[in-house]
PDB file with one MODEL, atoms N, CA, C and O in Angstrom:
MODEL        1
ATOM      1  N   UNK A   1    -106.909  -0.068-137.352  1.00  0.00           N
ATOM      2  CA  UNK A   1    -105.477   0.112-137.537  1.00  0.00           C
ATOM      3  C   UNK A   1    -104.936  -1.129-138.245  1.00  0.00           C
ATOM      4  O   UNK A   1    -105.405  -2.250-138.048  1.00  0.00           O
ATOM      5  N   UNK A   2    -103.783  -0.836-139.197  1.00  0.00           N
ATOM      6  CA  UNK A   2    -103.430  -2.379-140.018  1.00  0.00           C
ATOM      7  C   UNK A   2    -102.391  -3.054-139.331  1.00  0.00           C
ATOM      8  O   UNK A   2    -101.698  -2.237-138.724  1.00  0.00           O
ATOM      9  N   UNK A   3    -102.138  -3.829-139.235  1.00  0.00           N
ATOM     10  CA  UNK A   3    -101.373  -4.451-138.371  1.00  0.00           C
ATOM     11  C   UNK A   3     -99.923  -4.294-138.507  1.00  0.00           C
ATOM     12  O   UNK A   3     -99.351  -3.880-139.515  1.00  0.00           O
ATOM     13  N   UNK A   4     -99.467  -4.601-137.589  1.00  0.00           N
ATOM     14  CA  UNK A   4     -98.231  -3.808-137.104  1.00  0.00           C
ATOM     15  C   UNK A   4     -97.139  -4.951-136.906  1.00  0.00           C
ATOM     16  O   UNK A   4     -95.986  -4.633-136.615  1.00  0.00           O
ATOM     17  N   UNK A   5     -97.512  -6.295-137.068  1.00  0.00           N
ATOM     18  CA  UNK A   5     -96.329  -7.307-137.233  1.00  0.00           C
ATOM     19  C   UNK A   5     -95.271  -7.079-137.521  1.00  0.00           C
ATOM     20  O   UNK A   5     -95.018  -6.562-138.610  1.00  0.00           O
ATOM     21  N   UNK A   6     -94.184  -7.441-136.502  1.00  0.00           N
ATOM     22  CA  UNK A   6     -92.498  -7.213-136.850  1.00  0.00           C
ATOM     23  C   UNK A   6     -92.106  -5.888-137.122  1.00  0.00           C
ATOM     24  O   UNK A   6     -91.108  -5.632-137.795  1.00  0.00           O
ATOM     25  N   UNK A   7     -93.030  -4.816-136.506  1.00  0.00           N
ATOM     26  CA  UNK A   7     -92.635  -3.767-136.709  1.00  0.00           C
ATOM     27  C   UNK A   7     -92.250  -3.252-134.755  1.00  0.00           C
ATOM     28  O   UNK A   7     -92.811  -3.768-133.788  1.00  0.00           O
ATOM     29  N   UNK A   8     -91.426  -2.404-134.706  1.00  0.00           N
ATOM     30  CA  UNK A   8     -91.137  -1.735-133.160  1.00  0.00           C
ATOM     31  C   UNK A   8     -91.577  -0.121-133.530  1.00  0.00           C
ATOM     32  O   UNK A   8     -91.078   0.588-134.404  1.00  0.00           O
ATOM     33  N   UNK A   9     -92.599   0.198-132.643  1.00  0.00           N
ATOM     34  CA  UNK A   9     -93.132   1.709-132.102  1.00  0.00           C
ATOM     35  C   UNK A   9     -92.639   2.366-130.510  1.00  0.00           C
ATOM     36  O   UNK A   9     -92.599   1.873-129.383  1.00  0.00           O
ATOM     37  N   UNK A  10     -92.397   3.341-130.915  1.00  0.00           N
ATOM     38  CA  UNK A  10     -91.680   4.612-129.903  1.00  0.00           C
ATOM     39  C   UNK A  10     -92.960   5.478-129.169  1.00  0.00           C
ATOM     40  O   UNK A  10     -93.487   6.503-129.601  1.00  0.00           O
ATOM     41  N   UNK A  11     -93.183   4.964-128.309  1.00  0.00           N
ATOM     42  CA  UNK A  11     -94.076   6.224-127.573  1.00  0.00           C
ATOM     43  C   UNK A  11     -93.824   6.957-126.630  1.00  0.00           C
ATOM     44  O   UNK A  11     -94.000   6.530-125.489  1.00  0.00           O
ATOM     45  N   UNK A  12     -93.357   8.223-126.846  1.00  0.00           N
ATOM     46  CA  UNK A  12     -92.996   9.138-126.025  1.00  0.00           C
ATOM     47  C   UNK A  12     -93.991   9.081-124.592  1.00  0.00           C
ATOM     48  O   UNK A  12     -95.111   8.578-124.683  1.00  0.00           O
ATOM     49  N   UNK A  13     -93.628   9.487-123.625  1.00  0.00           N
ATOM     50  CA  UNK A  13     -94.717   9.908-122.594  1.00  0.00           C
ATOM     51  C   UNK A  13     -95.975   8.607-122.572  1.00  0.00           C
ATOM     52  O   UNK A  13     -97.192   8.756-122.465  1.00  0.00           O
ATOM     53  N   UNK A  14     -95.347   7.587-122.684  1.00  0.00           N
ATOM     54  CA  UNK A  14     -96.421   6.655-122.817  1.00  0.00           C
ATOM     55  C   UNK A  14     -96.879   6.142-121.321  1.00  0.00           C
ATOM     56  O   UNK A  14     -97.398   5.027-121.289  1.00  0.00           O
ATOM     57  N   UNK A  15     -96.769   6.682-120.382  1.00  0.00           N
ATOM     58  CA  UNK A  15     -97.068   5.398-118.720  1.00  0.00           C
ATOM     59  C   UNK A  15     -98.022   6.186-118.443  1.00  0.00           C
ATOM     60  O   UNK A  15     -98.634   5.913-117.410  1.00  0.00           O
ATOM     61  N   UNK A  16     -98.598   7.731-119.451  1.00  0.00           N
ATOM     62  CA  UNK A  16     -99.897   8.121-118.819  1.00  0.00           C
ATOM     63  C   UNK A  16    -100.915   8.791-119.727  1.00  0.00           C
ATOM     64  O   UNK A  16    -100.375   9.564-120.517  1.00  0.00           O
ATOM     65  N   UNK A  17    -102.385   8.705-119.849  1.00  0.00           N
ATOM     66  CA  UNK A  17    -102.353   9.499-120.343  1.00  0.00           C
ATOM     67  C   UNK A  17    -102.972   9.397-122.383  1.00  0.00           C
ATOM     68  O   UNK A  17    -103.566   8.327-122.516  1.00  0.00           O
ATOM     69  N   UNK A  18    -102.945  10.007-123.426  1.00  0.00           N
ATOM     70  CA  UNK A  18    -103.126   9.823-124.170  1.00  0.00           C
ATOM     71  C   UNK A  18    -101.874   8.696-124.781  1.00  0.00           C
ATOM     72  O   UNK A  18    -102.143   7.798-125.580  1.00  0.00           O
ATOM     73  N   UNK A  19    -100.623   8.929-124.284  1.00  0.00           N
ATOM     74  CA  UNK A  19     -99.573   8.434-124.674  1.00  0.00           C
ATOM     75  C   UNK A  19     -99.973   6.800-124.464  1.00  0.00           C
ATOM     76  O   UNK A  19     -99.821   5.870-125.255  1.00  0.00           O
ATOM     77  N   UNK A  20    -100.664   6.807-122.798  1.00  0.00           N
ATOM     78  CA  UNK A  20    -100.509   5.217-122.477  1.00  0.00           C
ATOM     79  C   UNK A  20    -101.768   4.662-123.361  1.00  0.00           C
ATOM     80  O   UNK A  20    -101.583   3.502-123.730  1.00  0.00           O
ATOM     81  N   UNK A  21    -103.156   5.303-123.831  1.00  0.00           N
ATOM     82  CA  UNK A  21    -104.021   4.773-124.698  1.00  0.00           C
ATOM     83  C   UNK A  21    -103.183   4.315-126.108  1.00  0.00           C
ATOM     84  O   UNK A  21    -103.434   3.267-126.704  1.00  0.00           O
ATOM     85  N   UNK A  22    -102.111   5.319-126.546  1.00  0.00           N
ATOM     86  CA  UNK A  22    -101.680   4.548-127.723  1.00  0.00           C
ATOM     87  C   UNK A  22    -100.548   3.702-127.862  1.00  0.00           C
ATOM     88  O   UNK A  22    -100.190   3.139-128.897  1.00  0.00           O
ATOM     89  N   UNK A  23     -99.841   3.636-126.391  1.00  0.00           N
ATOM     90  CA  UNK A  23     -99.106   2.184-126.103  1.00  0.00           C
ATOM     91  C   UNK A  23     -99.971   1.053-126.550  1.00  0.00           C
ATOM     92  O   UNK A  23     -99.789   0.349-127.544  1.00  0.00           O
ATOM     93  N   UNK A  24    -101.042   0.968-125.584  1.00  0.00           N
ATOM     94  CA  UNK A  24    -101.904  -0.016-125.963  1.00  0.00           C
ATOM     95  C   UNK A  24    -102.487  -0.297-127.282  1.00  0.00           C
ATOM     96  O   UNK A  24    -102.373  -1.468-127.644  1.00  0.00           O
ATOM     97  N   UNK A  25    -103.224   0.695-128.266  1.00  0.00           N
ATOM     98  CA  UNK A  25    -103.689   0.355-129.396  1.00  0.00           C
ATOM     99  C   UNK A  25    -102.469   0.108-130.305  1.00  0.00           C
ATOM    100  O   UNK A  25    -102.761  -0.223-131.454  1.00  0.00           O
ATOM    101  N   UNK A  26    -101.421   0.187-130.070  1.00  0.00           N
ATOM    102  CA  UNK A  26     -99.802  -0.016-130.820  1.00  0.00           C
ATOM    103  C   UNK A  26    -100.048  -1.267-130.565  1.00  0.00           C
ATOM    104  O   UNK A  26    -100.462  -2.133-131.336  1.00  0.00           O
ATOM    105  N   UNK A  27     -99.701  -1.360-129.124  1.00  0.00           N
ATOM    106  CA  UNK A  27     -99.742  -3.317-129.280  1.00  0.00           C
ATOM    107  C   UNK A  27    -100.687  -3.957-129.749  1.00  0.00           C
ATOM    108  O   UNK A  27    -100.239  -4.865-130.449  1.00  0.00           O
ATOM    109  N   UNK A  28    -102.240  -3.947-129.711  1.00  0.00           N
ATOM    110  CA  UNK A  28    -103.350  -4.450-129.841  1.00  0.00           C
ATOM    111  C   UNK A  28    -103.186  -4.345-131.090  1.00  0.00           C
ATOM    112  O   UNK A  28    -103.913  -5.285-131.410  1.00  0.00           O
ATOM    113  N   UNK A  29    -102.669  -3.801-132.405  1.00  0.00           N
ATOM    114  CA  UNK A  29    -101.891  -4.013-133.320  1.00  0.00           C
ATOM    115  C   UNK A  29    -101.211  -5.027-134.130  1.00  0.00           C
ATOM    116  O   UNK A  29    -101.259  -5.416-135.298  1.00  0.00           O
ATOM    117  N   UNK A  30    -100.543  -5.314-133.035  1.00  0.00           N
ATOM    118  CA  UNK A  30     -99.143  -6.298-132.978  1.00  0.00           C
ATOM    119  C   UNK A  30     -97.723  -5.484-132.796  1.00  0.00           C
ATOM    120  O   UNK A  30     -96.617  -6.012-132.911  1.00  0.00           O
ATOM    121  N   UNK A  31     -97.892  -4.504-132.579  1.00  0.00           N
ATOM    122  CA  UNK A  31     -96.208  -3.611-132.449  1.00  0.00           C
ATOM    123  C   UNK A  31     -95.723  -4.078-130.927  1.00  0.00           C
ATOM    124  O   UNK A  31     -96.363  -4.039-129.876  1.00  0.00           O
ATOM    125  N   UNK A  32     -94.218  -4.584-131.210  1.00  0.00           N
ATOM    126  CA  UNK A  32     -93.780  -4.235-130.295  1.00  0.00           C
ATOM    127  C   UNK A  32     -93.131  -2.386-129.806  1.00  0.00           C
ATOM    128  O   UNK A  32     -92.310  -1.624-130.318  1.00  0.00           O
ATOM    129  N   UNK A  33     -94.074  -2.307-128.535  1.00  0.00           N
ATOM    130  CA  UNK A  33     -94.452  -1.301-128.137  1.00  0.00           C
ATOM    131  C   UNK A  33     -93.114  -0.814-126.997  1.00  0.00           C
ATOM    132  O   UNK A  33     -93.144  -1.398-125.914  1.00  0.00           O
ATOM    133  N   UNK A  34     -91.980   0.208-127.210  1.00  0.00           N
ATOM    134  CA  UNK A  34     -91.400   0.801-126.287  1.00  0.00           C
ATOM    135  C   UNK A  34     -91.888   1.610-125.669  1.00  0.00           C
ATOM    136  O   UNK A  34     -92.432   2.553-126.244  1.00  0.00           O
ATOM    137  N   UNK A  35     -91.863   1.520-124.240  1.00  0.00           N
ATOM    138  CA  UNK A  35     -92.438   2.540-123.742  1.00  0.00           C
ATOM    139  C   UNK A  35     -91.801   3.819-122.829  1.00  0.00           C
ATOM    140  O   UNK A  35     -91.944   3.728-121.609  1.00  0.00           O
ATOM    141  N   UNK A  36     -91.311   4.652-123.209  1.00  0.00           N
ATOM    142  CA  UNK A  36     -90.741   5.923-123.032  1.00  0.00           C
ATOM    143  C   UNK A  36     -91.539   6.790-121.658  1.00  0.00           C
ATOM    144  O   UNK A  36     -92.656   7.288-121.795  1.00  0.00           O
ATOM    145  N   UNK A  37     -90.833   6.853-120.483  1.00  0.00           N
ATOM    146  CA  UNK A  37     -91.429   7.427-119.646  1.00  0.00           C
ATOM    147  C   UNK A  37     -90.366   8.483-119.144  1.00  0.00           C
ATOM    148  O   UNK A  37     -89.203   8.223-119.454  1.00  0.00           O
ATOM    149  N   UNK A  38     -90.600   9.702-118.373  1.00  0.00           N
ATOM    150  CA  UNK A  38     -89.560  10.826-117.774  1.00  0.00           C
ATOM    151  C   UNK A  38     -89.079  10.588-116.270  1.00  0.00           C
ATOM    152  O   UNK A  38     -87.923  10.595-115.845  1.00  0.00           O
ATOM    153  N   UNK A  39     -90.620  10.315-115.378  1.00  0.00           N
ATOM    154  CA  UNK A  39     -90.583   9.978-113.704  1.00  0.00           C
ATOM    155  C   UNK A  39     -91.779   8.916-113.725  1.00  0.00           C
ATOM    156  O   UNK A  39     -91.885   8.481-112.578  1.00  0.00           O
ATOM    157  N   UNK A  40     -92.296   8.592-114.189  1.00  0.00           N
ATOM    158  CA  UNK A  40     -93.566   7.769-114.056  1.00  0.00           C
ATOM    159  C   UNK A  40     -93.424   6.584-114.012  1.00  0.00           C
ATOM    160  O   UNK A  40     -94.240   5.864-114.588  1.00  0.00           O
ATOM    161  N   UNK A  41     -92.445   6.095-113.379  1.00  0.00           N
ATOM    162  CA  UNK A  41     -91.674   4.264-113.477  1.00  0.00           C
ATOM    163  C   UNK A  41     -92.973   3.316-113.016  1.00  0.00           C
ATOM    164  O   UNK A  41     -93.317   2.322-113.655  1.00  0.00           O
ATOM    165  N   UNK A  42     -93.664   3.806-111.754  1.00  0.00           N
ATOM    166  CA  UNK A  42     -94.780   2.783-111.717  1.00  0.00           C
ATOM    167  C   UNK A  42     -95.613   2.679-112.620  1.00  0.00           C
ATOM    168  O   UNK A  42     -96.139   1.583-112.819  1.00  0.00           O
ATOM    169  N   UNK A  43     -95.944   3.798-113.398  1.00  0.00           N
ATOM    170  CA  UNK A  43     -97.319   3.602-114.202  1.00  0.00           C
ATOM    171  C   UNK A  43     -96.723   2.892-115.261  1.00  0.00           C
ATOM    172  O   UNK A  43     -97.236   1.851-115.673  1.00  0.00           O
ATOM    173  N   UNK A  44     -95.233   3.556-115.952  1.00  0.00           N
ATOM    174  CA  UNK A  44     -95.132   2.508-117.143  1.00  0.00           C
ATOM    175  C   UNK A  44     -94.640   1.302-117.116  1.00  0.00           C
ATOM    176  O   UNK A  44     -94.287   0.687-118.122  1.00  0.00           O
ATOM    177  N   UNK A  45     -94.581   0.848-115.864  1.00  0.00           N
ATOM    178  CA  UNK A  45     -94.271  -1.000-115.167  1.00  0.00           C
ATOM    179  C   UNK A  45     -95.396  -1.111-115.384  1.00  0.00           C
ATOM    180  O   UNK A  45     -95.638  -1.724-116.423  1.00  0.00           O
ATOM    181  N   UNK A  46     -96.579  -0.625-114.597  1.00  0.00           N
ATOM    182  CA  UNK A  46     -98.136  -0.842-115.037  1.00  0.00           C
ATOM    183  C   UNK A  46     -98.367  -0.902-116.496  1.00  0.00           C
ATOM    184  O   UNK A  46     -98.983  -1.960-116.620  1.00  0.00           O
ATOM    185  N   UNK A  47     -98.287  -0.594-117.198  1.00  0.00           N
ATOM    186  CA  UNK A  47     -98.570  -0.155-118.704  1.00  0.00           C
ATOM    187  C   UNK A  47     -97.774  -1.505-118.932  1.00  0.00           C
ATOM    188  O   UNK A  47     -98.620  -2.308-118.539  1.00  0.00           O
ATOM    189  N   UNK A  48     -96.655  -2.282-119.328  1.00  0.00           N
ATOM    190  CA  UNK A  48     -95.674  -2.951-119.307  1.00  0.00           C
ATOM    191  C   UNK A  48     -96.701  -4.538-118.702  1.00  0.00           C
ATOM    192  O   UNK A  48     -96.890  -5.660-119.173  1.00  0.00           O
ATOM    193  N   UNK A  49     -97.016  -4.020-117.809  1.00  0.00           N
ATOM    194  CA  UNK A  49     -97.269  -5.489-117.277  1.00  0.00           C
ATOM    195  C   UNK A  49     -98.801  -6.062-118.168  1.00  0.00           C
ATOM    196  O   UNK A  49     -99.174  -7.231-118.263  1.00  0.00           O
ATOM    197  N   UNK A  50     -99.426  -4.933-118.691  1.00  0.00           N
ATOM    198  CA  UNK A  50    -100.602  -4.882-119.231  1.00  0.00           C
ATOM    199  C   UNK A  50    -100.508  -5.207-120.149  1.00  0.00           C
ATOM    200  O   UNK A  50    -101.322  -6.067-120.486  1.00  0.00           O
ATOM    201  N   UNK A  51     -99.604  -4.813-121.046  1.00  0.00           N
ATOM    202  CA  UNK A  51     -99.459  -5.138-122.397  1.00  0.00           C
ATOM    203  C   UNK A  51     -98.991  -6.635-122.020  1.00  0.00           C
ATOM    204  O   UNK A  51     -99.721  -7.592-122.280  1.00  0.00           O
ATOM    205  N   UNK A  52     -98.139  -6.741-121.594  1.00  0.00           N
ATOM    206  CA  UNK A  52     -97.451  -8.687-121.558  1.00  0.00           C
ATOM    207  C   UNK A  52     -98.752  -9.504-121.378  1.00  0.00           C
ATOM    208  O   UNK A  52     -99.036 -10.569-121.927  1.00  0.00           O
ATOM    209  N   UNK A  53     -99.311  -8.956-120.705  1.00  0.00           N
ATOM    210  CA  UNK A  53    -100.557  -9.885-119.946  1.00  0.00           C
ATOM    211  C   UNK A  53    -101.531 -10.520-121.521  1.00  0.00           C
ATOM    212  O   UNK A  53    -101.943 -11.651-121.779  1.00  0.00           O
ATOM    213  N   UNK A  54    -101.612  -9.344-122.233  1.00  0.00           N
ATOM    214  CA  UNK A  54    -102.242 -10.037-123.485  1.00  0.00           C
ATOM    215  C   UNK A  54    -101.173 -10.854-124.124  1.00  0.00           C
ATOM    216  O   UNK A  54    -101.556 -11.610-125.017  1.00  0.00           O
ATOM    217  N   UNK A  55    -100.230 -10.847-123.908  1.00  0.00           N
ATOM    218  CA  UNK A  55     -99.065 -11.563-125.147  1.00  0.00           C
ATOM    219  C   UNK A  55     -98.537 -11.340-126.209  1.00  0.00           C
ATOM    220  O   UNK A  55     -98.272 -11.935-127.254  1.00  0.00           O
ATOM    221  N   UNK A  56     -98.352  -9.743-125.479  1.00  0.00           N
ATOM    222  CA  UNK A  56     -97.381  -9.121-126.654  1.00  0.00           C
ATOM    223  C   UNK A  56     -96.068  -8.396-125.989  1.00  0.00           C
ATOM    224  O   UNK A  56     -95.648  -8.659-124.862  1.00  0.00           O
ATOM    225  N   UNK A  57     -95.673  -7.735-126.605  1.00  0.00           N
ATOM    226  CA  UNK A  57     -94.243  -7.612-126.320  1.00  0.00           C
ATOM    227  C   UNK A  57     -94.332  -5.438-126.088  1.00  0.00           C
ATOM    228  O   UNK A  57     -94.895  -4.554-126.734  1.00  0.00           O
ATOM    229  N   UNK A  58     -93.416  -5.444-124.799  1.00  0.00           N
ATOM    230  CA  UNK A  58     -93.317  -4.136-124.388  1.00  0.00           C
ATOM    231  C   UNK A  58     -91.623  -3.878-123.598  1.00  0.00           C
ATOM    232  O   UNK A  58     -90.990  -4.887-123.287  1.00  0.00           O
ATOM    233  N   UNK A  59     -91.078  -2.620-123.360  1.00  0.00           N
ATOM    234  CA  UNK A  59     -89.766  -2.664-122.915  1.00  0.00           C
ATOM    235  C   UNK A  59     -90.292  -1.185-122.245  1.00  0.00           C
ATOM    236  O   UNK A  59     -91.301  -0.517-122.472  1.00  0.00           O
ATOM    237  N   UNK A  60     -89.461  -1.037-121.572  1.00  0.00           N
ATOM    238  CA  UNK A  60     -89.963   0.389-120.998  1.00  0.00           C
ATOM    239  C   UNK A  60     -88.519   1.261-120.719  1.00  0.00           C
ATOM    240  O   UNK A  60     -87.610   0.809-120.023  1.00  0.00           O
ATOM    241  N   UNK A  61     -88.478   2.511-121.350  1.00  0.00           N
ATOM    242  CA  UNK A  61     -87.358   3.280-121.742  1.00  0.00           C
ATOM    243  C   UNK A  61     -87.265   4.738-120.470  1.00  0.00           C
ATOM    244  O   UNK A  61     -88.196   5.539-120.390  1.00  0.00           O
ATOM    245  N   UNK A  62     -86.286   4.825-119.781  1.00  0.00           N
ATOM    246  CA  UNK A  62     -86.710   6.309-118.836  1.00  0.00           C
ATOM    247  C   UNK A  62     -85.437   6.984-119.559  1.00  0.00           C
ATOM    248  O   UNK A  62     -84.289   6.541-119.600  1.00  0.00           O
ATOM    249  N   UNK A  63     -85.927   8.135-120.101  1.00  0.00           N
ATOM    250  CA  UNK A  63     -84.755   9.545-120.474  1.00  0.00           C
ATOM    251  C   UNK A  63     -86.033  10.538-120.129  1.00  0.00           C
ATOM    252  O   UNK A  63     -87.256  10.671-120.173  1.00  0.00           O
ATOM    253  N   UNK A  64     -84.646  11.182-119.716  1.00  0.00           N
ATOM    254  CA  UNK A  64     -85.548  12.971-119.272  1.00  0.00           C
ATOM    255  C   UNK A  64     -85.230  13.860-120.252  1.00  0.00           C
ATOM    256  O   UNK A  64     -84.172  14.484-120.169  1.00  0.00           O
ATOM    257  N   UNK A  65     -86.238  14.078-121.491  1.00  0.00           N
ATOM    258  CA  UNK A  65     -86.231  14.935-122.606  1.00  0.00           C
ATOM    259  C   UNK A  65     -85.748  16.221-122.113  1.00  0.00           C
ATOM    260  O   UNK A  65     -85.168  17.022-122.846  1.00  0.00           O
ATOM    261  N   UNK A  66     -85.973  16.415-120.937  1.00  0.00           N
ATOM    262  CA  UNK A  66     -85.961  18.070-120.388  1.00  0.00           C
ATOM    263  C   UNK A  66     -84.321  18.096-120.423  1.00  0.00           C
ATOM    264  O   UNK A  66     -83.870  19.218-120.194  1.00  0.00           O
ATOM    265  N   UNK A  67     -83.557  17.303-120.612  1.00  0.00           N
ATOM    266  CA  UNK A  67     -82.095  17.488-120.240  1.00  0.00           C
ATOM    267  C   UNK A  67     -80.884  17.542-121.416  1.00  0.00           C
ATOM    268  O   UNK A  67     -81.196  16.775-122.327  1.00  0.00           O
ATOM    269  N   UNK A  68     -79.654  18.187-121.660  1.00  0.00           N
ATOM    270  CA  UNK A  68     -79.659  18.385-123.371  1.00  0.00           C
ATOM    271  C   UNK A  68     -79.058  16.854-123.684  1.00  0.00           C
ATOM    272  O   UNK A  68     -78.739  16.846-124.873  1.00  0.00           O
ATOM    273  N   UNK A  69     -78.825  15.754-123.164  1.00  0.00           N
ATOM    274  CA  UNK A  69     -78.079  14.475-123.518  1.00  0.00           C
ATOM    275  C   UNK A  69     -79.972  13.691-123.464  1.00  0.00           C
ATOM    276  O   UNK A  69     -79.878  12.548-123.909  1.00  0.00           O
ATOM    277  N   UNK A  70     -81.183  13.946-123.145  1.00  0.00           N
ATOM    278  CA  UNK A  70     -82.005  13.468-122.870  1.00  0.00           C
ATOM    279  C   UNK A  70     -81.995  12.550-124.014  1.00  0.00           C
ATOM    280  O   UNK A  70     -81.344  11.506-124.004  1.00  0.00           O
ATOM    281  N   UNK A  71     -82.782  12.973-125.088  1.00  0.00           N
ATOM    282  CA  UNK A  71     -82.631  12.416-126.718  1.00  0.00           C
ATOM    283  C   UNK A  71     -81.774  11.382-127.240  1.00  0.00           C
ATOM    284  O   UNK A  71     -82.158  10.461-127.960  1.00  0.00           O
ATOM    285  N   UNK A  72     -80.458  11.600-126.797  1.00  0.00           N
ATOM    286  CA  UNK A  72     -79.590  10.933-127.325  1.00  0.00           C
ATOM    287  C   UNK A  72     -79.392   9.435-126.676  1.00  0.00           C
ATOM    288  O   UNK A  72     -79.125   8.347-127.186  1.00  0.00           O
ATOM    289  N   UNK A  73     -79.614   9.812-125.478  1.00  0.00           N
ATOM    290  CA  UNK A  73     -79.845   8.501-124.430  1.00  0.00           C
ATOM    291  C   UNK A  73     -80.928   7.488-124.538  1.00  0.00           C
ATOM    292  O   UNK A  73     -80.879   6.293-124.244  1.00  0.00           O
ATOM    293  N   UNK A  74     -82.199   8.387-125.153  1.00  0.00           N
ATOM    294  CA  UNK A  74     -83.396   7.690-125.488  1.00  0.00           C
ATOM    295  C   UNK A  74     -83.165   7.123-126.665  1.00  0.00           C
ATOM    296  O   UNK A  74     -83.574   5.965-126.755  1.00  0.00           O
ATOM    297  N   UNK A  75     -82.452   7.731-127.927  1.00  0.00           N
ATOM    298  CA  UNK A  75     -82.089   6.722-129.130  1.00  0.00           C
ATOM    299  C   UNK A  75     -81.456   5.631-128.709  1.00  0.00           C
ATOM    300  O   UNK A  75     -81.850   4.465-128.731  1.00  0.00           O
ATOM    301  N   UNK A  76     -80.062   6.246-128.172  1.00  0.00           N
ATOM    302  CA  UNK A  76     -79.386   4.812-127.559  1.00  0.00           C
ATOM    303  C   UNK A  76     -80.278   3.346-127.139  1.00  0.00           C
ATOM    304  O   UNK A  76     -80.414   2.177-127.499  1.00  0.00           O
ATOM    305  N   UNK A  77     -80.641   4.084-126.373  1.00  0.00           N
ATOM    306  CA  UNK A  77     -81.566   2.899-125.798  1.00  0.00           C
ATOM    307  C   UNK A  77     -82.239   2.244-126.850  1.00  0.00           C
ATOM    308  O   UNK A  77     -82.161   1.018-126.917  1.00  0.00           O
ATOM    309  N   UNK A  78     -83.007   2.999-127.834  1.00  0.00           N
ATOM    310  CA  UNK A  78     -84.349   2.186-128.522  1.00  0.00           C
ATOM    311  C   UNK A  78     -83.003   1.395-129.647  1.00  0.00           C
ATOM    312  O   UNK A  78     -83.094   0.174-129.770  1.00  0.00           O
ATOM    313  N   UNK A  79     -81.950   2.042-130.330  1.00  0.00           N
ATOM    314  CA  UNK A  79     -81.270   1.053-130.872  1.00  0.00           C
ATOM    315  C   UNK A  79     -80.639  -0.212-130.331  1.00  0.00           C
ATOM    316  O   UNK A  79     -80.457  -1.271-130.932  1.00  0.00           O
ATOM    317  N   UNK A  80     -80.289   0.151-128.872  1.00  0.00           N
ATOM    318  CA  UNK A  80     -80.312  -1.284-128.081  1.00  0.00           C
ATOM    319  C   UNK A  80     -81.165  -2.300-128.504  1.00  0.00           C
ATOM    320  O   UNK A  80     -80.972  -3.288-129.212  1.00  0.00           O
ATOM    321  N   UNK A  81     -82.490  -1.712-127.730  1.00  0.00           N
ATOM    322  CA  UNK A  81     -83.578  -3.052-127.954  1.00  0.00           C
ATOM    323  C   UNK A  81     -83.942  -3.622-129.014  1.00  0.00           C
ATOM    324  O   UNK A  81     -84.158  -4.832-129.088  1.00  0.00           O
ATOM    325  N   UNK A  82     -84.087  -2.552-130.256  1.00  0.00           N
ATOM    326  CA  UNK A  82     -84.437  -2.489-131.164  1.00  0.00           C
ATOM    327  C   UNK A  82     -83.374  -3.866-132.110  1.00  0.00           C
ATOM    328  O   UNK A  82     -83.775  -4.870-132.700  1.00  0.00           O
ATOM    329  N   UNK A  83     -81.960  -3.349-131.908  1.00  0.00           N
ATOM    330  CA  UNK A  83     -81.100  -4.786-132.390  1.00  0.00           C
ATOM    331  C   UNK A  83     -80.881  -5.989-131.234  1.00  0.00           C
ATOM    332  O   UNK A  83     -80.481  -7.098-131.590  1.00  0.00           O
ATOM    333  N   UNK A  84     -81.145  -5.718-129.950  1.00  0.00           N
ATOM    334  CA  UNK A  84     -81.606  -7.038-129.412  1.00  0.00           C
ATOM    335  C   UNK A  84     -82.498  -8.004-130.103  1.00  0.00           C
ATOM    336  O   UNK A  84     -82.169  -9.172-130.312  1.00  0.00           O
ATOM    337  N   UNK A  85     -83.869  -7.379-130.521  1.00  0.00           N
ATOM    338  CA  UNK A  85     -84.964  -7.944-131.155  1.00  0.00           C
ATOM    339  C   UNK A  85     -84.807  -9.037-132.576  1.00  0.00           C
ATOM    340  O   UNK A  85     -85.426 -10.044-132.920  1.00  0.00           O
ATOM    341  N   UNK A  86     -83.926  -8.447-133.029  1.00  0.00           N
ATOM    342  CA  UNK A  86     -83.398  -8.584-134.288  1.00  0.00           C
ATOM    343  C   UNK A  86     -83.211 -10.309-134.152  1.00  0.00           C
ATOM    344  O   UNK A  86     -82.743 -10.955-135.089  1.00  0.00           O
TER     345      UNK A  86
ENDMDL
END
């Protein structure tokens, strides 16, 4: 994978799963890696703490896609962090 410096990645469903394998190869990258979960708060704190542990950078996002404001809440959010970063 080419490296991913100064770039931010969105992974849906990432705290389990195929999602959480490509949290990780995102960061192992260099992306800072958001991580988008629905109910899975421990695993993607787990996922979260994993990624920091190498020394890279992770945030962890909860919207429930299943709901019709789900989406919009999850952009919100990633433009938050996303111009925090900035």
């Amino acid at each position: 994978m080419a490296t991913l410096q100064s770039k931010t990645a969105l992974v849906t469903g990432a705290s389990r799963g195929i999602g959480r394998a490509t949290a990780f190869a995102l960061s192992d990258a260099g992306a800072h890696v958001l991580v988008h979960y629905g109910h899975s708060a421990q695993e993607a704190e787990s996922l979260i703490a994993g990624i920091h542990s190498k020394g890279r950078r992770a945030d962890a996002i909860k919207a429930d896609l299943g709901t019709p404001d789900g989406a919009t809440l999850l952009a919100k959010e990633v433009r938050s962090i996303v111009a925090a970063s900035d």
